[in-house]
N, C-alpha and C positions, 0 to 999 in steps of 0.2 A: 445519261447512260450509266449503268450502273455493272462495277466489274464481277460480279458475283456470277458463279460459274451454273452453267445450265446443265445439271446431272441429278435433279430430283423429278420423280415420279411418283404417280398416285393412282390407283384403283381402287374400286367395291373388292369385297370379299368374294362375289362369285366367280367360279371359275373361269367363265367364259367372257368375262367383262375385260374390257380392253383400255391397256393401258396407254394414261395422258400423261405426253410431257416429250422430250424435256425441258422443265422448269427451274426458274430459280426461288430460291428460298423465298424469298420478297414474293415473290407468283403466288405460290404455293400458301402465303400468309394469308394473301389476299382473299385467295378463293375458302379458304377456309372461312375469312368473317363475312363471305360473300352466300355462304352456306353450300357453295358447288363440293367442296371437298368436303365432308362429313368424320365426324372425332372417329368412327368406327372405320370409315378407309384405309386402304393398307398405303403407306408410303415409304420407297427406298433412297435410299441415294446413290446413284451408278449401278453397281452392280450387286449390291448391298442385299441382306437377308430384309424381307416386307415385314413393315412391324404397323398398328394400329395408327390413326397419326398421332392420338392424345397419347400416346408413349414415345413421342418422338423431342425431344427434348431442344435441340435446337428447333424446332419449328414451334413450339410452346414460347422459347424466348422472342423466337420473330415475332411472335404474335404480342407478346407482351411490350417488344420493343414499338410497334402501330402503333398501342394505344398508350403510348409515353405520354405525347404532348398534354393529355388529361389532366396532368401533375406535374409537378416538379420535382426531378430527382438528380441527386450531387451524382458525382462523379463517380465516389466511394463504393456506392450501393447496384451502380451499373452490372451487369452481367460482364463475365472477360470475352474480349471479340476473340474469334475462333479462325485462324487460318486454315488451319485441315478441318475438314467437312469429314464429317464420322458420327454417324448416327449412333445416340446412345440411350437405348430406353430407359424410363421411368418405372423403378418398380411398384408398378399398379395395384400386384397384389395387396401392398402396405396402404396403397391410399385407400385402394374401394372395397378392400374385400375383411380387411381387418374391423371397420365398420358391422359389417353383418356377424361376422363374431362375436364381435362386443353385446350386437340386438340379439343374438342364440342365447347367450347368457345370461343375460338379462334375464329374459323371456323363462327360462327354463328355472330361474331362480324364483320370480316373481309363482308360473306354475305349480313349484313344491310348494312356497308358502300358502298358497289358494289352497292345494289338495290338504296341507297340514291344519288347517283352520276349517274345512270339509270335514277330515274325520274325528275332528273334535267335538264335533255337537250334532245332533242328527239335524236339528233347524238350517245348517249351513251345509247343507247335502250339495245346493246348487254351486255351493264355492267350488267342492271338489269338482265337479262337472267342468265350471272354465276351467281349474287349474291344471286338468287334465288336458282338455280343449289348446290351453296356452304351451301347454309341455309338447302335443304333439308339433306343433307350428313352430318354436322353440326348434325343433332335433329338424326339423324338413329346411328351416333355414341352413341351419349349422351344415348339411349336407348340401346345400346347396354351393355355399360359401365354399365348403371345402371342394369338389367338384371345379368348381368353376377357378380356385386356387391353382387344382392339381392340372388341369389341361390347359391353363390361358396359354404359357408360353409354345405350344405344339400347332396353336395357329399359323404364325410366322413359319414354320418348318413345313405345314402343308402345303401353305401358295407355293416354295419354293419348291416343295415337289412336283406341283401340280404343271408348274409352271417347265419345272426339266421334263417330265413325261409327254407333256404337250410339245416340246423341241422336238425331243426322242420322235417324236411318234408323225413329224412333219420333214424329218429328215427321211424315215421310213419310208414316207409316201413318197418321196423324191426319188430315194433310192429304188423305190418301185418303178415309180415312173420311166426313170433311165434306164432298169432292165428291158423294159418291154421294148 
């Protein structure tokens, strides 16, 4: 029997998808390497703002703690156990999106030297064609990356809207109901 408290939840991102739980961390680990829980699901704990799960950071260590027995590790290098349960995201922008920045760059660098070596000789005409070709895919990344920078965190803030308007609006009908 395991004393770990049952106050996590999980859902898809669509609006209408219904929420499972509650569970405990340990559950919740499970089903993640069992594939039911999906890294893009939204997961809270109690009454918590919904965050993706692979931003979920104690559920990342659960997950890492499952697959301990794999290896051996001292004591030292353990994760600290967590008495209060407070979900704390991972900032994702840093892992995955600083990545496509660095390929923007690249990409855009690589580009001018192609176009530079194009308008040097007429024989290398087709260089400047990629290195143009690479410059535009270069900038549609970089916009991408940034985009996808500028709105990740506005996710978590929609469910929970969605999620209050959908209350609102079941109270409403109640409140209807009991008028009539």
């Amino acid at each position: 029997m395991t004393t770990e408290s049952q106050n996590w939840f999980y859902r898809d991102f669509a609006r209408t998808a219904p929420v499972h739980g509650p569970h405990t961390l340990s559950e919740l680990a499970e089903r993640a390497q069992t594939g039911e829980l999906a890294y893009d699901s939204l997961v809270r704990c109690g009454d918590g703002e919904w965050l993706q799960a692979d931003r979920v950071t104690e559920l990342i260590l659960a997950l890492r703690q499952r697959r301990r027995p794999e290896y051996e590790v001292d004591d030292e290098s353990a994760p600290p156990s967590r008495t209060n349960t407070k979900i704390t995201p991972l900032n994702r922008r840093q892992l995955n999106w600083r990545s496509l920045f660095v390929v923007a760059v690249f990409l855009g660098v690589v580009g001018g030297v192609l176009i530079i070596i194009g308008f040097s000789d007429r024989h290398y005409g087709f260089f400047a064609l990629v290195g143009h070709i690479v410059s535009v895919v270069a900038s549609v990344i970089f916009l991408c990356a940034i985009i996808r920078w500028a709105i990740e965190p506005l996710f978590g803030q929609l469910v929970d809207t969605n999620d209050r308007l959908a209350k609102i609006a079941k109270l409403l009908k109640e409140k209807d109901r009991d008028g009539k």
